[in-house]
N, C-alpha and C positions, 0 to 999 in steps of 0.2 A: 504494500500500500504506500503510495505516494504522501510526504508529510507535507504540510502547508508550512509547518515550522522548524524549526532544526536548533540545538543551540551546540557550541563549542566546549571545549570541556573548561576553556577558562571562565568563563560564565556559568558552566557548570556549577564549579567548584562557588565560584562566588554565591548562586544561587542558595546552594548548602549552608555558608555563613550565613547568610539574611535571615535564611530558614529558621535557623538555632537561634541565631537571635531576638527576630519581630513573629517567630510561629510563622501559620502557612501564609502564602504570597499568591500574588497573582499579576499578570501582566498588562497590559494597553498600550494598543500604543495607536496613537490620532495622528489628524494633519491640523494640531492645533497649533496651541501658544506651547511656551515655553522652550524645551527644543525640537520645538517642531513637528517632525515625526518620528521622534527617540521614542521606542519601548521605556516606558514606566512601571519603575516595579513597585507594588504597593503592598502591604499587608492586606490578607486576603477579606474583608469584611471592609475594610477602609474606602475603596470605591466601590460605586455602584454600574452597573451594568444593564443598559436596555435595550429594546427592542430595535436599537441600530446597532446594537454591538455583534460583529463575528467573531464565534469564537472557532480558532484556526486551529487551534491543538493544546497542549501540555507543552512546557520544556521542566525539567527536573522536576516534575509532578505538579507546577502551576498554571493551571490555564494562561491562555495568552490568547486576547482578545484585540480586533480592531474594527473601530468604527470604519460602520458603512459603506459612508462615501471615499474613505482613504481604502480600503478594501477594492471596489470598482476601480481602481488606479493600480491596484499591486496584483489583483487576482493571477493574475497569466507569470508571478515570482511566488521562488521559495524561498522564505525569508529564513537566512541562519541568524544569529540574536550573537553578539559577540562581547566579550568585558575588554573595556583598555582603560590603563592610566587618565587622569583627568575627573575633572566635576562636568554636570549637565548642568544648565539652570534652572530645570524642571525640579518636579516634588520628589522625585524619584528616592527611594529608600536608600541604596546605595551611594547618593550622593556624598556623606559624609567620611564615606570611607576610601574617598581617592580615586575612583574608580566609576566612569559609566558605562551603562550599557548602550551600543549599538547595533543597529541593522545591516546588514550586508545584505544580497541577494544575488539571485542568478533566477533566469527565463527557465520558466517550465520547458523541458521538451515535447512536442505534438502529443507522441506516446502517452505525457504523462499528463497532460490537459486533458486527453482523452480518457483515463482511468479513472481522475479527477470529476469528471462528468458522468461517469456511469455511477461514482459513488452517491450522488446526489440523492 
């Protein structure tokens, strides 16, 4: 099965801290303010989620949601979720600790748009 999301083991890992620290988490990521369209990682109960939220998969057991209309813009990419050195200026939980998360991607292949559509 084809995954919508992916993440790196260095976010992995990061994930696991946050984890231990703020309990479970959960992801978003929009084409809003702050940075932009950085994944947000939030303590699981802390944002709310609606009826324009996709949710695209798990990465280390957190859902990982994106709105709607930034969805319509990414559908046809896998998004991998990646940790580097640096602060975001979003809310993002990991901000404090040196470190954001970002998005990377790569184009789906036909093959895989096409499994993607039958999973619907």
């Amino acid at each position: 099965m084809v995954e919508r999301v992916l993440v790196t083991e260095t976010a992995l890992a990061w994930i696991g801290r946050l984890r231990d620290k703020h309990g479970p988490l959960m992801f978003h990521q929009s084409g809003g303010c702050c940075d932009g369209s950085a994944p947000m990682c939030y303590p699981a109960n802390e944002f709310r989620t609606g009826g324009s939220d996709v949710l695209l998969g798990e990465i280390g057991g957190a859902p990982f949601y994106m709105g709607a209309a930034q969805f319509e813009y990414w559908r046809h990419t896998q998004l991998i979720i990646d940790a580097v050195p640096g602060r975001g200026s979003g809310f993002s939980i990991e901000s404090p600790e040196g470190i954001r998360f970002l998005t990377r991607s790569r184009v789906f292949t036909d093959e895989e748009v096409s499994e993607l559509e039958a999973a619907r």
